[in-house]
C-alpha positions as CSV (number, residue, x, y, z in Angstrom):
1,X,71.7,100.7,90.3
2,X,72.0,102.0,94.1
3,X,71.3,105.3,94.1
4,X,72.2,108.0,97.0
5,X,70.6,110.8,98.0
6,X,71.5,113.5,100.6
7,X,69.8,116.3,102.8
8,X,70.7,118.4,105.3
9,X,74.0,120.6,104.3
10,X,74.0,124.5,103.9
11,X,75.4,127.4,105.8
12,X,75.7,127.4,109.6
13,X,77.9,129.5,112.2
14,X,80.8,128.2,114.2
15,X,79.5,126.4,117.4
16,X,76.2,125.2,115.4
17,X,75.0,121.9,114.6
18,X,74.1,120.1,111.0
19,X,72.3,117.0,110.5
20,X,72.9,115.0,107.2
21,X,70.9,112.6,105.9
22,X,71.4,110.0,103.2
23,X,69.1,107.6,101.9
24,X,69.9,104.2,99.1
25,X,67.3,103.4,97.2
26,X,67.6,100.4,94.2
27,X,66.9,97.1,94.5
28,X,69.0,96.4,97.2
29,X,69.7,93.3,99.0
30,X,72.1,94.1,101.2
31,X,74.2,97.1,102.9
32,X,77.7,96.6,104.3
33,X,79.2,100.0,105.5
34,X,77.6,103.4,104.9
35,X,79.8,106.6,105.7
36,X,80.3,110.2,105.0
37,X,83.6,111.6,103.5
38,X,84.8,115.5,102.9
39,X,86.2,117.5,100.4
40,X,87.6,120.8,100.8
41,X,89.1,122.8,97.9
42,X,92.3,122.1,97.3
43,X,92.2,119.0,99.2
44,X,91.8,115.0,99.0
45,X,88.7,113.7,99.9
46,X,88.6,112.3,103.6
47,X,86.9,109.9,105.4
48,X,84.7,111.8,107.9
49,X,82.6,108.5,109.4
50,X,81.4,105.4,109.1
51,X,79.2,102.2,110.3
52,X,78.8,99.0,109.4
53,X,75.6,97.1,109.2
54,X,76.1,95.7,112.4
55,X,76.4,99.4,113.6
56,X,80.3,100.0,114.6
57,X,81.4,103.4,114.4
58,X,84.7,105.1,112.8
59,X,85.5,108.3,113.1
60,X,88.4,111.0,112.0
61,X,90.4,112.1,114.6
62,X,89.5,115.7,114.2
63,X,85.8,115.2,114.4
64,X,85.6,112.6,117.3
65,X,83.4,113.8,120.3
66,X,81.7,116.4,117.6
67,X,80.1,114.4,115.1
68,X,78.2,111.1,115.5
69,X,76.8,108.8,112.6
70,X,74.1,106.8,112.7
71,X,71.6,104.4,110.5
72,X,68.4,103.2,110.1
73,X,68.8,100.0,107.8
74,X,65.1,99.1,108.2
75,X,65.2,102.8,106.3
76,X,68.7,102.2,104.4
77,X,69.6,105.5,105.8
78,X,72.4,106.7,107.3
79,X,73.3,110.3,109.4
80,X,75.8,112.2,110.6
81,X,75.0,114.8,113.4
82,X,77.6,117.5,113.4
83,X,77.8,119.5,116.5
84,X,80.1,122.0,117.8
85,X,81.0,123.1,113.8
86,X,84.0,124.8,112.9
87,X,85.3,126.7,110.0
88,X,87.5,123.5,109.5
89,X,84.7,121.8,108.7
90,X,83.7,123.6,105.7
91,X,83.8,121.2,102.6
92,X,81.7,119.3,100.2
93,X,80.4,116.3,102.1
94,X,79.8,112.9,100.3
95,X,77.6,110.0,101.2
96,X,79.1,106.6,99.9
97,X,77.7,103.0,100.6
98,X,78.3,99.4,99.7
99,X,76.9,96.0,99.3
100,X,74.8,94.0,97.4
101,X,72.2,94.5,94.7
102,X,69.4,92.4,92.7
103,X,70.1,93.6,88.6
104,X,68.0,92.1,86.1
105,X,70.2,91.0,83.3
106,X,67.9,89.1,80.5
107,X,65.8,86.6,82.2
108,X,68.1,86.4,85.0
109,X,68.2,88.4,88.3
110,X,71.6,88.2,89.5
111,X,73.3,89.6,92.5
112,X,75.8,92.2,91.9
113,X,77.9,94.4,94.5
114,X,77.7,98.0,94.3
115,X,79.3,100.8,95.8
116,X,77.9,104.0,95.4
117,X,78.4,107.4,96.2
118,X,76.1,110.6,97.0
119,X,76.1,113.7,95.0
120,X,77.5,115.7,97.6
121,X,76.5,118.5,99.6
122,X,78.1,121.8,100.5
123,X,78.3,122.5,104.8
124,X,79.9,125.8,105.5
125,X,80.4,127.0,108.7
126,X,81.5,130.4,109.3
127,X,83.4,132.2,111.7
């Protein structure tokens, strides 16, 4: 299985910056889009970023010209600098990605799409 693994959160004050970091590891053959979502309390998790492989960008309306996402796919990593943080942007951020995956099955290696998610870090930014 594709597994996700994320750096870079923790406490900062308004006006800072954050860098995130995820990396997939697995036996992966491919990766389609990576992206970061958010989750406050109380709240539906949100799409914060993304990019696909061939490196176009989305972003949030409320983060554009703040945050910018990158990845390394020689690395299969993906990260999202966050500048200019605010209070609003305090939430549990997740690291998903898709695509395709080599898994074993008997004699047989097959290829099998995945689409994983990171365990989620905490960025708070205070006021």
């Amino acid at each position: 299985q594709v597994q996700l693994v994320e750096s870079g959160g923790g406490l900062v004050q308004a006006g800072g910056s954050l860098r995130l970091s995820c990396t997939a590891s697995g036996s992966i053959i491919s990766i389609n889009g990576m992206g970061w979502y958010r989750q406050a309390p109380g709240n539906a998790r949100e799409l914060v970023a993304s990019v696909t492989s061939g490196g176009s960008t989305n972003y949030t309306d409320s983060v554009k010209g703040r945050f910018t996402i990158a990845r390394d796919n020689a690395k299969n990593t993906v990260y999202l600098q966050m500048d200019s943080l605010k209070p609003e942007d305090t939430a549990v951020y997740y690291c998903a990605a898709d695509g395709n995956a080599w898994s074993r099955s008997s004699a047989f290696a097959v290829r099998r799409p995945f689409n994983s998610w990171g365990q989620g870090i905490q960025v708070t930014v205070s006021s």
